[in-house]
C-alpha positions, -999 to 999 in steps of 0.1 A, spaced: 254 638 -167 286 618 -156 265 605 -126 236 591 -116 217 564 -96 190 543 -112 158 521 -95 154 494 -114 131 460 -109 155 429 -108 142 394 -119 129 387 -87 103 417 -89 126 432 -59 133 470 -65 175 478 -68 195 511 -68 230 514 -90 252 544 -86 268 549 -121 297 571 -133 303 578 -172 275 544 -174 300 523 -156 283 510 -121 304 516 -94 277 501 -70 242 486 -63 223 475 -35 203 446 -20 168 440 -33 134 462 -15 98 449 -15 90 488 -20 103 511 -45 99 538 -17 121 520 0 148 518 -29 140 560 -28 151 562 12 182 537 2 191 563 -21 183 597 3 201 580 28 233 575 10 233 610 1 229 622 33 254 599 52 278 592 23 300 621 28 310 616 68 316 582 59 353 567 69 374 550 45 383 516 59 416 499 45 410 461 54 445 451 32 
């Protein structure tokens, strides 16, 4: 599989998503107390990802 996202526990004991493509990571996200939560983070970037704009800031 060329892509993926991944839970994983950081040292903290805080529960993080990474996005990866061909095992590069192309993003993660801030820390949850949950790991239910890191699931939502992850249901919710699939659902809104794709209406997303692009915003140039250069």
């Amino acid at each position: 599989m060329a892509h993926k996202f991944e839970i994983y526990k950081d040292k903290a004991g805080e529960f993080r998503v990474r996005f990866k493509y061909n095992n590069e990571v192309i993003f993660a996200t801030e820390g949850y107390t949950s790991k239910s939560s890191a699931q939502n983070a992850i249901e919710s970037i699939k659902k809104n990802g794709p209406d997303a704009p692009t915003e140039d800031n250069s």
